[in-house]
MARFILUM-902550 format. One record per residue (C-alpha): residue number from 1; x, y, z. Coordinates in Angstrom, 2 decimals, padded with zeros to 5 digits, m for minus. Layout:
REM MARFILUM-902550
i=NUM x=X y=Y z=Z .
...
***
This chain:
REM MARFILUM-902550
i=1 x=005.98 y=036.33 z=m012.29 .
i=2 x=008.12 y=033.30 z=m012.19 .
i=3 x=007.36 y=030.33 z=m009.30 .
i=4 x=010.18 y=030.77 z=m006.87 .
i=5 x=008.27 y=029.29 z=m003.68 .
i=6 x=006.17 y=025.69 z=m003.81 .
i=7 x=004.14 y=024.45 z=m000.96 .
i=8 x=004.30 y=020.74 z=m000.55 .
i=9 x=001.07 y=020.03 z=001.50 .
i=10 x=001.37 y=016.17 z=002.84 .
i=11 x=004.99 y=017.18 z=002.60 .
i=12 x=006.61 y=014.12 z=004.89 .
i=13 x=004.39 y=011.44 z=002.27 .
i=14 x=006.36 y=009.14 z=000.08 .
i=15 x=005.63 y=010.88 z=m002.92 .
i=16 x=005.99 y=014.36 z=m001.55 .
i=17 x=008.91 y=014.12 z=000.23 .
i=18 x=010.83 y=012.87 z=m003.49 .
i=19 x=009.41 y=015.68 z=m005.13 .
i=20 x=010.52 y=017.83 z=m002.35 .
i=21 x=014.19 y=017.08 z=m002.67 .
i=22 x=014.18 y=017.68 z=m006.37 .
i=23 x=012.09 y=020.97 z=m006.44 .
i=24 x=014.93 y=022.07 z=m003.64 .
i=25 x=017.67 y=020.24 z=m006.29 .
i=26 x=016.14 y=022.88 z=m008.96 .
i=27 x=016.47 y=026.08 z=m006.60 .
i=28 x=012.86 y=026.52 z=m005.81 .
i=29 x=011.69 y=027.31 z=m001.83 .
i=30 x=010.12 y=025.11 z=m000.29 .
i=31 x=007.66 y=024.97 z=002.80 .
i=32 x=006.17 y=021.32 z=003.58 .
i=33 x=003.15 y=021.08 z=005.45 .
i=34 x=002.07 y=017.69 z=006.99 .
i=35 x=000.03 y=016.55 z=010.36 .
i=36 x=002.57 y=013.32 z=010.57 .
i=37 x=m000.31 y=011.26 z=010.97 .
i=38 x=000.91 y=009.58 z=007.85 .
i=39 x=003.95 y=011.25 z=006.95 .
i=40 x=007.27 y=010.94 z=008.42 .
i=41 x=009.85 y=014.21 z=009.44 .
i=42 x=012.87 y=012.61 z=008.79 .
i=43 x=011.90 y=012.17 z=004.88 .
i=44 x=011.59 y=015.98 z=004.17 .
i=45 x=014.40 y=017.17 z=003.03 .
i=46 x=016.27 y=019.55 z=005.62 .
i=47 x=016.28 y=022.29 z=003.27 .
i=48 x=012.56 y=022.60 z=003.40 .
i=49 x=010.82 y=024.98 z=005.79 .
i=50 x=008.30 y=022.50 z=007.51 .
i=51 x=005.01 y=023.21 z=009.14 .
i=52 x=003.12 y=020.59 z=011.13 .
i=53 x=m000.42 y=020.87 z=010.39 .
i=54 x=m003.56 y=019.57 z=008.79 .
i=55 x=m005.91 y=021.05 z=005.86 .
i=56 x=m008.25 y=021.80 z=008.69 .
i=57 x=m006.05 y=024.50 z=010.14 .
i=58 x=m006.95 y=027.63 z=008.92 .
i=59 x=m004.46 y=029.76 z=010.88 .
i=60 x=m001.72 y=027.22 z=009.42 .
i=61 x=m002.69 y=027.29 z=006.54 .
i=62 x=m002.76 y=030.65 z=005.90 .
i=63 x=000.70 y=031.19 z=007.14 .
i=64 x=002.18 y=028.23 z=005.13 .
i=65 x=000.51 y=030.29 z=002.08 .
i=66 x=002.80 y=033.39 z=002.77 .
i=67 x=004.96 y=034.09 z=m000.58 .
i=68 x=004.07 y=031.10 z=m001.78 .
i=69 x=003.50 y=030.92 z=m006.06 .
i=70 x=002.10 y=027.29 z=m006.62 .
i=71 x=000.80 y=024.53 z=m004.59 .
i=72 x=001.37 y=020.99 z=m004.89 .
i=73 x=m001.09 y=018.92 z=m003.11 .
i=74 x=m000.80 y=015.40 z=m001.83 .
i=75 x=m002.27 y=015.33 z=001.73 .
i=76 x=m005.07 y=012.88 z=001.37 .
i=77 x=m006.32 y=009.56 z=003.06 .
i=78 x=m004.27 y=006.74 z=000.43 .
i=79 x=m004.88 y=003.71 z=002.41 .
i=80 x=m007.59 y=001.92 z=000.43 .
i=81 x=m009.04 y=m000.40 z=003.25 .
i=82 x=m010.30 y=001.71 z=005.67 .
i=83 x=m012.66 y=003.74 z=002.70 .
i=84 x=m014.27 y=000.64 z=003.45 .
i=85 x=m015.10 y=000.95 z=006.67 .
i=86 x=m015.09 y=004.87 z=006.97 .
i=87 x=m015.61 y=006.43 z=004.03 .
i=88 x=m017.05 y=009.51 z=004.82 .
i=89 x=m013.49 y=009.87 z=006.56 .
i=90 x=m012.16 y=009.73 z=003.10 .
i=91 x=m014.65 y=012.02 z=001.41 .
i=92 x=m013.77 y=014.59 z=004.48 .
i=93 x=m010.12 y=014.52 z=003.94 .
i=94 x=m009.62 y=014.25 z=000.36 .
i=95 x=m012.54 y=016.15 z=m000.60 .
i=96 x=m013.29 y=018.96 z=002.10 .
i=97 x=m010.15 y=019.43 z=003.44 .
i=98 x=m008.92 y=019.48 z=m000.55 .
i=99 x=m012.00 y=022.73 z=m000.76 .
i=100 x=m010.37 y=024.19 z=002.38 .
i=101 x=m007.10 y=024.40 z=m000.03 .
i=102 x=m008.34 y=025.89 z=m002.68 .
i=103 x=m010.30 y=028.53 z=m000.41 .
i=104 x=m007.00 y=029.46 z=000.95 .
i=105 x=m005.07 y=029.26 z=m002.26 .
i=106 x=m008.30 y=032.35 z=m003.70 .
i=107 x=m007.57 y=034.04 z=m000.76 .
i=108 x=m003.98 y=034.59 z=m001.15 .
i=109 x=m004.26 y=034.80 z=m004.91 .
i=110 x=m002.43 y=031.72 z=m005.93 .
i=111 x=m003.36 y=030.64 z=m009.07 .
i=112 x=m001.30 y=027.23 z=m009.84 .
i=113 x=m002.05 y=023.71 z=m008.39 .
i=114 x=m000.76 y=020.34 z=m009.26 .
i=115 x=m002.84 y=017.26 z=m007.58 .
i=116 x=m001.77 y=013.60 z=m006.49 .
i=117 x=m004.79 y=012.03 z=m008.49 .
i=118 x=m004.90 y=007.98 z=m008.98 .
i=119 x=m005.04 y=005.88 z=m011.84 .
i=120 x=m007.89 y=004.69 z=m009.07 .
i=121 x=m010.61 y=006.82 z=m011.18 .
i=122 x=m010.89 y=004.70 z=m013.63 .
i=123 x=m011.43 y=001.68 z=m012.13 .
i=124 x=m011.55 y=m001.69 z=m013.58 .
i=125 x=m011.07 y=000.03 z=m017.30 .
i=126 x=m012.14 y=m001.38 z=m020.53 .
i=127 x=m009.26 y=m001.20 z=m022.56 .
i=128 x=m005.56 y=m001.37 z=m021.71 .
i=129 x=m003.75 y=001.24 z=m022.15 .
i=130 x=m005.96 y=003.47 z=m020.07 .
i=131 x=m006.19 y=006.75 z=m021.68 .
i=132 x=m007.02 y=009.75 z=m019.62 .
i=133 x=m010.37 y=010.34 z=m021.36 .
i=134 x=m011.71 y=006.90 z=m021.24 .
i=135 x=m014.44 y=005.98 z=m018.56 .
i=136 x=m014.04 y=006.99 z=m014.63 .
i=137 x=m015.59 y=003.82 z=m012.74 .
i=138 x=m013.97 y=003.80 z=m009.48 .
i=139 x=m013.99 y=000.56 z=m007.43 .
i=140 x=m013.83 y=002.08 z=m003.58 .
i=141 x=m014.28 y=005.67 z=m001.97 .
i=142 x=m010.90 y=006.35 z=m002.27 .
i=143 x=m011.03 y=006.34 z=m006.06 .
i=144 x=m014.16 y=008.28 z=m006.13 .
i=145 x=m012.95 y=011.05 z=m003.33 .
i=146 x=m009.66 y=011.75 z=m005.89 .
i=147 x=m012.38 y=011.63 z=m008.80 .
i=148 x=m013.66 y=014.02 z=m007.13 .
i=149 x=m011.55 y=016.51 z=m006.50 .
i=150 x=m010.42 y=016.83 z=m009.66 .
i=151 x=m014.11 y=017.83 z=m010.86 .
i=152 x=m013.77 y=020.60 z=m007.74 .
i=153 x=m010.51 y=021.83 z=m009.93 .
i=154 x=m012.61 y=022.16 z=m012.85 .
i=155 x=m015.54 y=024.68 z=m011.51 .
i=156 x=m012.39 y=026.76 z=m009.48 .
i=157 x=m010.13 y=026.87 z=m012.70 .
i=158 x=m013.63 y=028.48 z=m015.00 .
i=159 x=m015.02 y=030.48 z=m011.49 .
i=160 x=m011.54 y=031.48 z=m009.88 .
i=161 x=m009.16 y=031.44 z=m012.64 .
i=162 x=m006.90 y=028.91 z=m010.48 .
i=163 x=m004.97 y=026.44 z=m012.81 .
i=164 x=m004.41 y=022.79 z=m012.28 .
i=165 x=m002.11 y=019.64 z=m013.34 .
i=166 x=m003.95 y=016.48 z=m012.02 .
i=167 x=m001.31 y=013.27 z=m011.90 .
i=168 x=m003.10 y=009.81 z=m012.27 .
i=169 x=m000.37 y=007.57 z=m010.51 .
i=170 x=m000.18 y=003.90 z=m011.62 .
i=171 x=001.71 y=001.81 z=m009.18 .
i=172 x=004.46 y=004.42 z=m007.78 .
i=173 x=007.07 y=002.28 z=m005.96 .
i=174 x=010.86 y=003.71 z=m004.39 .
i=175 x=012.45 y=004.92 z=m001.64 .
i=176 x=010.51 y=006.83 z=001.09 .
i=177 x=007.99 y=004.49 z=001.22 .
i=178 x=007.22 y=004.16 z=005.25 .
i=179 x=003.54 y=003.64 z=005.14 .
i=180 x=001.80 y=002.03 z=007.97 .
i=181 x=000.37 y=m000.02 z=007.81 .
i=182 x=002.51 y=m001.19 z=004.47 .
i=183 x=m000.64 y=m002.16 z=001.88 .
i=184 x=001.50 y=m001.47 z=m001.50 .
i=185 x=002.41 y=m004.57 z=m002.69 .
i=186 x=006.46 y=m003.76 z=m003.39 .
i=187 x=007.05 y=m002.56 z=m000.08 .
i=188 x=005.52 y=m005.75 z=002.06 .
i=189 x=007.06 y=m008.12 z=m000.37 .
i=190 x=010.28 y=m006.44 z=000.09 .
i=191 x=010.41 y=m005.49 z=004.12 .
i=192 x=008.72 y=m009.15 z=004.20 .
i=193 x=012.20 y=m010.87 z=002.22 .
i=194 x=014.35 y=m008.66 z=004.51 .
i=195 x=013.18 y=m010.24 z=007.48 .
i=196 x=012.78 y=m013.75 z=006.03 .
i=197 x=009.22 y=m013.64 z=005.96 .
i=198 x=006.26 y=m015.32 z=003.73 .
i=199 x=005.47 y=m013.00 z=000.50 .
i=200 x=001.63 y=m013.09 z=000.54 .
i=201 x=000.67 y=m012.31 z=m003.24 .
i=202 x=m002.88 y=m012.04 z=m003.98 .
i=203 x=m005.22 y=m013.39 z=m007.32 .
i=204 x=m002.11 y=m015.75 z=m007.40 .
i=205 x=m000.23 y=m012.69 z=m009.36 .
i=206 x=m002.32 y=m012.51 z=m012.19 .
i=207 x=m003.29 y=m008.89 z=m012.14 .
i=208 x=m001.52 y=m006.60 z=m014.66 .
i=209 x=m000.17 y=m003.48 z=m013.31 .
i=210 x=001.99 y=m000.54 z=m014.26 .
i=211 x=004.91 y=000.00 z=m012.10 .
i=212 x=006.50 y=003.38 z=m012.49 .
i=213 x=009.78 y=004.55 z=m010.41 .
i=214 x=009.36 y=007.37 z=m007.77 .
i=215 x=012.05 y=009.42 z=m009.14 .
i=216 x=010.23 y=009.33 z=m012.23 .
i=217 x=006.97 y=010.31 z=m010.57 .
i=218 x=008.58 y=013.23 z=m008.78 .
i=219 x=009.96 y=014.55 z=m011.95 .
i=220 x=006.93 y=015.11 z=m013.98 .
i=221 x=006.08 y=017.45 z=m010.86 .
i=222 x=008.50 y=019.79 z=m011.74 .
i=223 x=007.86 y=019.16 z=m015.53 .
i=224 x=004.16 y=020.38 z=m015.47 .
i=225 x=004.82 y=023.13 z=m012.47 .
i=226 x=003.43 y=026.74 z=m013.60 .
i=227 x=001.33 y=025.04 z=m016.71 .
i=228 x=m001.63 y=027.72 z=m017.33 .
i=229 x=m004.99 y=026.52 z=m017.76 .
i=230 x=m006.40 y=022.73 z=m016.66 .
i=231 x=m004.57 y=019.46 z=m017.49 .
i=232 x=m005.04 y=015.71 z=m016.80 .
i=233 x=m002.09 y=013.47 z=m017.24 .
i=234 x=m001.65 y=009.97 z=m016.50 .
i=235 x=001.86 y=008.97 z=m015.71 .
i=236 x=003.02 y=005.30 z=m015.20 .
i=237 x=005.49 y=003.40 z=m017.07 .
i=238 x=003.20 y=002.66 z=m020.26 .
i=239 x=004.43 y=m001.09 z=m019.78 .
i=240 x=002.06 y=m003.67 z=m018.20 .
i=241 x=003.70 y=m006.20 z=m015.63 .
i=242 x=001.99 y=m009.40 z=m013.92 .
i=243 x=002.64 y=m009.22 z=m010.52 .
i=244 x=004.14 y=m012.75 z=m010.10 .
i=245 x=006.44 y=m011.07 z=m012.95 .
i=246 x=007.11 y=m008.11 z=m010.25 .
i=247 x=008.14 y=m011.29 z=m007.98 .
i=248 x=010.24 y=m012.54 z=m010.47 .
i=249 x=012.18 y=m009.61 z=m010.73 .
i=250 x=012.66 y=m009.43 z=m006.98 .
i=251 x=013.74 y=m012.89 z=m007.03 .
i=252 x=016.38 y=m012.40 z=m009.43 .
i=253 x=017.84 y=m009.79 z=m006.75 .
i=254 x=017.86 y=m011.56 z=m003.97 .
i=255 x=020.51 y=m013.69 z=m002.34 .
i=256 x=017.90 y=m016.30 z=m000.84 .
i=257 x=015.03 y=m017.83 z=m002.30 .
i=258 x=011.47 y=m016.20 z=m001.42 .
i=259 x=008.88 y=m017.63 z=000.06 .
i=260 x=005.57 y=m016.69 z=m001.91 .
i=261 x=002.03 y=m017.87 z=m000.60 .
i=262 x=m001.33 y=m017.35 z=m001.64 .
i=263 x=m003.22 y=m014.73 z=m000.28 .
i=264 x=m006.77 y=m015.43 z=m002.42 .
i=265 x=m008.65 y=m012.17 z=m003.84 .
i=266 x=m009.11 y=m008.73 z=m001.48 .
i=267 x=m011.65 y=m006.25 z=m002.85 .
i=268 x=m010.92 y=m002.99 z=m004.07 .
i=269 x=m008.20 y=m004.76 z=m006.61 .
i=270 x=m008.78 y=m003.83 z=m010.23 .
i=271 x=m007.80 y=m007.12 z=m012.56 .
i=272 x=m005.55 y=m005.09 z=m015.00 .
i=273 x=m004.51 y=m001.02 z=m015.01 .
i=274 x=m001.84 y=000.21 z=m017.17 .
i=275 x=m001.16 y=003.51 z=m018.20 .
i=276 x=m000.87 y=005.37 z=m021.94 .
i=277 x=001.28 y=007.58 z=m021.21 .
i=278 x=001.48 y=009.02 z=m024.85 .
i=279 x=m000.20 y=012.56 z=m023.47 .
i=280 x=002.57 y=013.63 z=m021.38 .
i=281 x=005.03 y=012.31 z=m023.39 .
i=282 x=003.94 y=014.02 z=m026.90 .
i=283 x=002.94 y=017.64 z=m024.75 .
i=284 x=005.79 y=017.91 z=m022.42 .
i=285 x=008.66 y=015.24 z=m023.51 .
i=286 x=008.08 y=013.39 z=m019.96 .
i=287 x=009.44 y=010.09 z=m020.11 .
i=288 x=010.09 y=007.43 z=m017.26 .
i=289 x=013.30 y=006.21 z=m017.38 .
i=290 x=014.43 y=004.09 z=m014.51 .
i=291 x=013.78 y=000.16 z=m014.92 .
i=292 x=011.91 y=m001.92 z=m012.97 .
i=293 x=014.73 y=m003.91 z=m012.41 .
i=294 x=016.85 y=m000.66 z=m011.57 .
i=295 x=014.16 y=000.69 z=m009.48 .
i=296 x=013.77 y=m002.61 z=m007.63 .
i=297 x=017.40 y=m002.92 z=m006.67 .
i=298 x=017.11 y=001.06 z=m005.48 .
i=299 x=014.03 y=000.23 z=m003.43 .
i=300 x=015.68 y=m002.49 z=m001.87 .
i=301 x=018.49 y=m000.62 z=m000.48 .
i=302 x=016.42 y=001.82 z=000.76 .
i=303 x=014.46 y=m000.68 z=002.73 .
i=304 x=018.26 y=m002.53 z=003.58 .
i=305 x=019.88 y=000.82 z=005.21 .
i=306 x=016.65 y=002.38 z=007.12 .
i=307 x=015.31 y=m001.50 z=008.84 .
i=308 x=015.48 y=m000.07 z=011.65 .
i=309 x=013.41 y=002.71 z=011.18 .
i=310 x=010.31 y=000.31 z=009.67 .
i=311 x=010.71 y=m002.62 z=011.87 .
i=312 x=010.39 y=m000.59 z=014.76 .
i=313 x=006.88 y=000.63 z=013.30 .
i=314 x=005.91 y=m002.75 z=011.91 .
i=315 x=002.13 y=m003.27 z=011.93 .
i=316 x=000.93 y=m006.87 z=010.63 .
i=317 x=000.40 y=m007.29 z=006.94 .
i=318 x=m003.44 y=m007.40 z=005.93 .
i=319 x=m004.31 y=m011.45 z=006.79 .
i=320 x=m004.23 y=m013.73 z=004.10 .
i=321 x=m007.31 y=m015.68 z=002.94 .
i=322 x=m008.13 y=m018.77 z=004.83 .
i=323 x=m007.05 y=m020.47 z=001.20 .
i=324 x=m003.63 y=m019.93 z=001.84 .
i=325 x=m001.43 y=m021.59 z=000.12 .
i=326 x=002.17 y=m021.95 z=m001.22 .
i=327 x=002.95 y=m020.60 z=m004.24 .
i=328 x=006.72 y=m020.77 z=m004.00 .
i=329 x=009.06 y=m021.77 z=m002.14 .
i=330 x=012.61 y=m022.40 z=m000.87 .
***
């Protein structure tokens, strides 16, 4: 039978709330399911049916499974600092709660899941392009809880029959991105030039990353929805980018000159991550196609038109190391 109905769960997420709008662009039904302790209801789209609720409640969860045909899952703890600190938090949420979904999803008999995965599993890799078989070596809990999971959707996909897409993000970046606090680096630099305020860039911008446009993101969602059996894909740009590149960029679309200090090294930080996308591409024709520069200028009008909504919600930036120092300035 064909997927008419998707459950989003972590439904008001950044992420989420793009693939959202297009799976309701492509005709599907909707229901997105979210606690708001991260999320935000004004990003899902009004023609979603929302349900407020964790992972944790079964009689939620059980009703937001009603007619439903496939599940894509993104609820999880993101925020890599406070793995730190709590990690068994993180191994609670992404991993147990993640069980709790599956439990329901054998109990109502649906059989297809895609999964917000990280390029996080591999951490600090060996060879750049990452491919999706190379070594797992995560660097925090975070990476390790997602790592996890995905070896969960292994034993239910031979036991239970339930099939899964796993999506190892690289450096997602667009509109809908209202995380607090902000830790993503194109969000504070951006929200921090709107304001007028220092651009703290950390390892002095050396790190090589893979930035790869939301929109993009959100369409290989509906690209690998329905897929039978159990997949891994990483999807990112397949270009590498230093960060005081990324700053460049941002420069070059701004009116006023930035202000860019030193922020020293934070932990957690892998030194270079960048994705080979050449599975996706070759097996399902997905290809990113929105520039950075294009996808820069979009995220920046995002940011521009909703200033009120995330200056109102404004938590400090992570503190810079006591090295601080300018890097550029006006």
């Amino acid at each position: 039978m064909a997927i008419q109905h998707v459950l989003v769960t972590g439904g008001a997420g950044f992420i989420a709330s793009n693939v959202g709008r297009l799976l309701c662009d492509a005709g599907f039904s909707v229901t997105a399911l979210d606690d708001l302790s991260l999320g935000y209801r004004e990003l899902v789209d009004p023609r979603c049916r929302f349900i407020r609720a964790d992972l944790n409640d079964d009689h939620r969860l059980r009703e937001a499974m009603r007619g439903v045909g496939a599940v894509m899952h993104f609820a999880a703890s993101s925020i890599i600092a406070p793995s730190y600190t709590d990690p068994m938090a993180y191994v609670q949420n992404n991993v147990v709660n993640g069980t709790k979904l599956l439990e329901a999803m054998r109990a109502a008999d649906v059989r297809y899941l895609v999964f917000s995965s990280s390029a996080s599993v591999y951490g600090e890799p060996q060879r750049i392009p990452v491919h999706e078989d190379d070594a797992k070596r995560p660097l925090q809990v975070y990476g390790a809880s997602k790592l996890a999971f995905e070896c969960l959707l292994q034993g239910y996909y031979h036991a239970f029959g339930i099939n899964s897409v796993s999506l190892r993000y690289f450096n997602a970046y667009g509109p809908g991105d209202l995380q607090e606090p902000v830790t993503r680096a194109v969000p504070r630099w951006i929200r921090s030039a709107l304001i007028e305020q220092p651009i703290v860039l950390y390892w002095e911008g050396k790190q090589y990353r893979d930035y790869v446009f939301v929109e993009d993101v959100a369409r290989a969602h509906i690209r690998v929805l329905g897929m039978e059996g159990l997949h891994v894909y990483n999807v990112g740009s397949g270009d590498g980018v230093l960060m005081c590149d990324v700053v460049q960029v941002l420069q070059g679309l701004f009116r006023n000159p930035l202000h860019v200090v030193d922020g020293g090294q934070r932990s957690g930080d892998p030194m270079r991550l960048v994705a080979d996308v050449s599975r996706i591409s070759q097996e399902l024709g997905w290809q990113p196609v929105t520039t950075l520069e294009d996808g820069l200028a979009e995220t920046i009008a995002f940011y521009d038109r909703t200033r009120a909504v995330w200056t109102a919600r404004m938590e400090p930036c992570p503190p810079a190391s006591s090295r601080r120092r300018e890097l550029m300035a006006s």
